[in-house]
C-alpha positions in Angstrom: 0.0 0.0 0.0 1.2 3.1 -0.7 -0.1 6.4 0.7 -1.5 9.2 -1.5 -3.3 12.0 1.1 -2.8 11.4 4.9 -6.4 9.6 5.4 -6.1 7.7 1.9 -4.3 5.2 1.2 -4.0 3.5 -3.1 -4.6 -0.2 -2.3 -2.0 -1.9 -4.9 -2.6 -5.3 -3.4 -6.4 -6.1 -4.0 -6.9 -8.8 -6.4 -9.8 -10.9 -7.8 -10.5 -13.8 -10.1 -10.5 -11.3 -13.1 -6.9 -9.5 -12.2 -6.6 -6.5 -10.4 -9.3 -4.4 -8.8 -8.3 -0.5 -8.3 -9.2 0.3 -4.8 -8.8 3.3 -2.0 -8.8 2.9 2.1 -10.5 5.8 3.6 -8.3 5.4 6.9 -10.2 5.5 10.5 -9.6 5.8 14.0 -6.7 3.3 15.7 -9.9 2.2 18.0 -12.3 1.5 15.2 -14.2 -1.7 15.9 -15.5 -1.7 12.6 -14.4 -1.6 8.9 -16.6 -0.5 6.1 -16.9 -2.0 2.2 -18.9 0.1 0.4 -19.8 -0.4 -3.8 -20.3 1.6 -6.5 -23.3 1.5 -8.5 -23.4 -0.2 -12.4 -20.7 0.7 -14.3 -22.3 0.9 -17.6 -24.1 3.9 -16.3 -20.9 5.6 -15.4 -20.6 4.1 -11.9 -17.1 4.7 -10.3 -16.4 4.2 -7.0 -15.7 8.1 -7.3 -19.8 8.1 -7.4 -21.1 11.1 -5.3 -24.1 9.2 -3.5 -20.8 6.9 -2.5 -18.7 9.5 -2.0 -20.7 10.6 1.1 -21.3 7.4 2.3 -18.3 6.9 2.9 -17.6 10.2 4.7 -20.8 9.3 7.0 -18.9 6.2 7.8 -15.7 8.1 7.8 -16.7 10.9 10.5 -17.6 7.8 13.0 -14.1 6.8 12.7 -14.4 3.5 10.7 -11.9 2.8 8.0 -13.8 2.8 4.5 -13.0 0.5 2.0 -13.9 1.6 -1.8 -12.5 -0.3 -5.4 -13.9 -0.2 -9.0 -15.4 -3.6 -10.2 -13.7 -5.4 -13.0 -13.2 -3.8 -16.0 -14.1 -0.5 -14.4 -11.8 2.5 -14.2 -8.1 1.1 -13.5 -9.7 -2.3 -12.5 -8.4 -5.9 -15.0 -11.5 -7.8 -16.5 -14.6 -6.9 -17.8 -17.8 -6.5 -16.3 -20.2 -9.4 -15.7 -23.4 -8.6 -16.1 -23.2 -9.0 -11.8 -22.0 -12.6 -11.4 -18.4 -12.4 -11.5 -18.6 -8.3 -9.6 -19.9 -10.9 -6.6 -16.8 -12.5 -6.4 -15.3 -8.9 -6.9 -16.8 -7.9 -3.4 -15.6 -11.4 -2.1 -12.3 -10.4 -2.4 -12.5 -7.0 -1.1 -13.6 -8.5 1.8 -10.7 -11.1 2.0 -8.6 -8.1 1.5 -10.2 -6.5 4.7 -11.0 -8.9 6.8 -6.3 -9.4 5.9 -5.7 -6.1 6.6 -7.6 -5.0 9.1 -8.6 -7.5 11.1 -12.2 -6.2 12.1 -15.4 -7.3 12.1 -17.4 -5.8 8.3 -20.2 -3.3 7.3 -21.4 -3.2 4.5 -23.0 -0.6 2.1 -23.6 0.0 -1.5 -24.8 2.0 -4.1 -27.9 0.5 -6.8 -26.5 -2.0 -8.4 -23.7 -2.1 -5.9 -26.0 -2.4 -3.2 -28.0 -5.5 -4.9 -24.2 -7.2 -6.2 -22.7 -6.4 -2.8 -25.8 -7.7 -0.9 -25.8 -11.0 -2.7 -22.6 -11.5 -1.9 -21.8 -10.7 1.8 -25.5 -11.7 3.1 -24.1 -15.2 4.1 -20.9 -13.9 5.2 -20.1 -14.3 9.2 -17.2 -11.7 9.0 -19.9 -9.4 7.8 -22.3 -7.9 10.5 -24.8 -5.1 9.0 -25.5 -4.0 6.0 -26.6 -1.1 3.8 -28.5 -0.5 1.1 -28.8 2.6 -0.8 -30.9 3.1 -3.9 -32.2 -0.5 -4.3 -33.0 -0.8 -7.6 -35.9 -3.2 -9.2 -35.5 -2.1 -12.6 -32.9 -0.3 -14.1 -32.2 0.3 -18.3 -34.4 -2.8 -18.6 -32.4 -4.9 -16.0 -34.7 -6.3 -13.4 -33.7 -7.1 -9.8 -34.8 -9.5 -7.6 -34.6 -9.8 -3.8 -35.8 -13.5 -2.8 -32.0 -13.9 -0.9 -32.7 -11.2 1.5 -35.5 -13.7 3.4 -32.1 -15.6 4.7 -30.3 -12.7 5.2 -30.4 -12.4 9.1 -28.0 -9.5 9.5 -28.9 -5.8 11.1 -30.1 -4.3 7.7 -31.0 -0.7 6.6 -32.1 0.6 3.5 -32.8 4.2 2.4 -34.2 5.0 -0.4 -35.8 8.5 -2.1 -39.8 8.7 -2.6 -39.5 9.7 -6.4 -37.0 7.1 -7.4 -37.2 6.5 -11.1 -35.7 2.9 -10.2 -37.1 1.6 -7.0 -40.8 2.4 -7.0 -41.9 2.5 -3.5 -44.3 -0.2 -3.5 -41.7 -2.5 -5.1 -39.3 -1.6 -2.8 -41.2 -1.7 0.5 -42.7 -5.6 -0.9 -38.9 -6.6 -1.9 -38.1 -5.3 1.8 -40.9 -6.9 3.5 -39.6 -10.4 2.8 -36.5 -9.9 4.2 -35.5 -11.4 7.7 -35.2 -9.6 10.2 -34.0 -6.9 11.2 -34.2 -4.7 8.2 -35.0 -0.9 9.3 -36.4 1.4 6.0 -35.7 5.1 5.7 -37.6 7.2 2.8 -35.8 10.2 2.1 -38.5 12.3 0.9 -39.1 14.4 -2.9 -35.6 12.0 -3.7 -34.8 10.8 -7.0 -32.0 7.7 -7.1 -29.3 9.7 -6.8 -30.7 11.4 -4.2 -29.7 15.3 -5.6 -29.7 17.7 -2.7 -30.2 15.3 -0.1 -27.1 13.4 0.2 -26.8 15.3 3.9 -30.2 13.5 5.1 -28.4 10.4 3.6 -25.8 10.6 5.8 -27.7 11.3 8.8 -29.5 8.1 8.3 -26.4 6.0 8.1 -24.8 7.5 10.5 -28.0 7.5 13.2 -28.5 3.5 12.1 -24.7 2.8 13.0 -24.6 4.6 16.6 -27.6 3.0 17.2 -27.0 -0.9 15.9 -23.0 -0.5 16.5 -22.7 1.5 19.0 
């Protein structure tokens, strides 16, 4: 690892079955009891994990003091491979958390972005290092790709989701329904007059996260 600003680190050493993923370590506090993975949303809509709606995730994660891990899926920005329609970016996040759980040594949270939040979901839902999860924007259908959420009915983990009332790609009542068959505990936060990306309200996005991880990880 090599250090590019004091509190960010280039990751140089995170690999996955498709080669190289390009990644950055928001660092934390020396006490953290937690370390983040967050994911970008899809990548053949732009989705870097530069995206703004993750870009403040991870400083709601940040201020807390928890060590933020973000990389670029295959085939996206610096990252080897190419994209996999969402089966080979699960094994993507797989190895991000290899890489933390290596590094760090601390027990996961998770969050993601859209499509990151459905890919990253999928993958870490049956994961014991993992212990909460976040999803932001859950998409049902996207550009014609539909999304489906049977997993989340074994997926036993403290879960939040927030979402934004007008979101083009997560219809409320879809939403609420996919949410609804989920185990356990899974908490809901509308952020109201919110489109996907959630323009102008990234703040109340923040609170939420941040309010849900005082209170579930305290």
């Amino acid at each position: 690892m090599t250090h590019s600003h004091p509190a960010v680190r280039t990751i140089a050493d995170l690999t996955g079955p498709a080669g190289r993923l390009e990644a950055l370590l928001n660092t934390g506090s020396p006490s953290a009891r937690y370390a983040v993975l967050l994911c970008h949303p899809h990548p053949l809509g732009g989705g870097t994990m530069h995206n703004k709606v993750v870009y403040h995730a991870m400083k709601a994660f940040n201020t807390l003091g928890l060590p933020v891990l973000r990389f670029n899926f295959r085939g996206t920005g610096l990252s080897e491979g190419a994209h996999d329609l969402g089966r080979g970016e699960q094994d993507d996040v797989r190895a991000a958390l290899d890489w933390l759980d290596r590094s760090l040594n601390l027990p996961i949270l998770f969050a993601g972005f859209s499509f990151g939040s459905y890919v990253g979901l999928r993958a870490v839902c049956s994961d014991a290092r993992v212990h909460g999860a976040v999803g932001l924007g859950l998409p049902v259908r996207a550009e014609g790709r539909d999304y489906s959420y049977d997993f989340l009915a074994h997926c036993a983990m403290p879960k939040l989701f927030i979402s934004g009332t007008r979101d083009q790609y997560g219809p409320r009542t879809q939403v609420e329904a996919a949410i609804a068959s989920a185990a356990p505990p899974a908490e809901m936060v509308w952020i109201h007059n919110a489109d996907h990306f959630f323009a102008g309200k990234l703040v109340e996005v923040q609170e939420a996260i941040r309010s849900w991880v005082q209170n579930r990880f305290p």
